[in-house]
C-alpha positions as CSV (number, residue, x, y, z in Angstrom):
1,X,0.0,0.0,0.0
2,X,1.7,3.4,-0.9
3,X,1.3,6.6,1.7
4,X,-1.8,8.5,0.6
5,X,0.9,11.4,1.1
6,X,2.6,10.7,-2.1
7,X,5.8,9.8,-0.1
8,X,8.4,7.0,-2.4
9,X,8.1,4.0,0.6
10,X,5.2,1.7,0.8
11,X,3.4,1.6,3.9
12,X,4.3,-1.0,6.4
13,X,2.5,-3.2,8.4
14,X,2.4,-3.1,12.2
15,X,0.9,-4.1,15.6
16,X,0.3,-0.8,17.7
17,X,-1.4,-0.3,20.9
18,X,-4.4,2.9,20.6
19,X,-6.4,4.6,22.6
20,X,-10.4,5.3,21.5
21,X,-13.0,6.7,23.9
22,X,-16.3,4.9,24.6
23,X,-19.5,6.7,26.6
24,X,-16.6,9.2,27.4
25,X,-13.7,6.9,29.2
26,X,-10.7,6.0,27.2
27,X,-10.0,2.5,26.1
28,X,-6.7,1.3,25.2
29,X,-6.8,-1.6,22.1
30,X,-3.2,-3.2,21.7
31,X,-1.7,-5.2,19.0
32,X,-4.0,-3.4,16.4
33,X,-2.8,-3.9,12.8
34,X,-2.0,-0.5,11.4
35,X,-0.3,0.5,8.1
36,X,2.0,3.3,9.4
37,X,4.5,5.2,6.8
38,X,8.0,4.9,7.7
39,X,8.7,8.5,6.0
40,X,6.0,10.9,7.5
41,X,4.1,8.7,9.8
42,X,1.1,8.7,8.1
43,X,-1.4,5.9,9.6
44,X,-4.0,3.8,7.7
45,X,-6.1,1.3,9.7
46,X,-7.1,-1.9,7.2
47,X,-10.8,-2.9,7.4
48,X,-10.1,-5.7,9.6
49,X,-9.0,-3.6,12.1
50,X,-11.3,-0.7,11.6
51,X,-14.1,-3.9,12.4
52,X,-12.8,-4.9,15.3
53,X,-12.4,-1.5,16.5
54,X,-15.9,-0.9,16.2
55,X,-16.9,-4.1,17.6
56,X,-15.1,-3.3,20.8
57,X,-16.6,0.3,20.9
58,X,-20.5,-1.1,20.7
59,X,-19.9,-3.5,23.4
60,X,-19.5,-7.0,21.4
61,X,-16.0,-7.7,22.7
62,X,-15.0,-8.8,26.4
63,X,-12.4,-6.7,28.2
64,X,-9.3,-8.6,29.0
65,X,-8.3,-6.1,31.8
66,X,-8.0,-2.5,33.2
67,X,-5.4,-0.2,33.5
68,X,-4.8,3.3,35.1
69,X,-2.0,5.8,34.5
70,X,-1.7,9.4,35.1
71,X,-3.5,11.8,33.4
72,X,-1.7,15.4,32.0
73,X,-3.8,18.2,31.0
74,X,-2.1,21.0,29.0
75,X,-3.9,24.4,29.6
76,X,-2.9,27.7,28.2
77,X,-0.3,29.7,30.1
């Protein structure tokens, strides 16, 4: 898959932990197949994913734990 940036590498295909937001509270979705672009960064998620990304968010999946870190708010100076 080529970067939708234009950039001369093909996209390459890796396992990244995300966050997403469901009913307002972060969720955190690890080893989700991503295409990322090694020259800009550029992310593409692959249908597969994208599916079980929204299959999490309405519920259909079972949590396989929790987790807590600290939170860091940046406000205006």
């Amino acid at each position: 898959m080529q970067c939708p940036n234009g950039c001369p590498s093909s996209m390459e295909e890796r396992k990244e932990e995300k966050i997403f937001h469901r009913n307002g509270e972060p969720i955190v979705i690890s080893d989700l197949v991503m295409y990322v672009c090694p020259n800009c960064g550029q992310e593409s998620m692959p249908l597969p994913s994208a599916r079980i990304v929204e299959n999490i968010l309405n519920g259909k999946a079972k949590s396989t734990g929790k987790f807590t870190a600290e939170l860091y708010e940046v406000s205006s100076v």
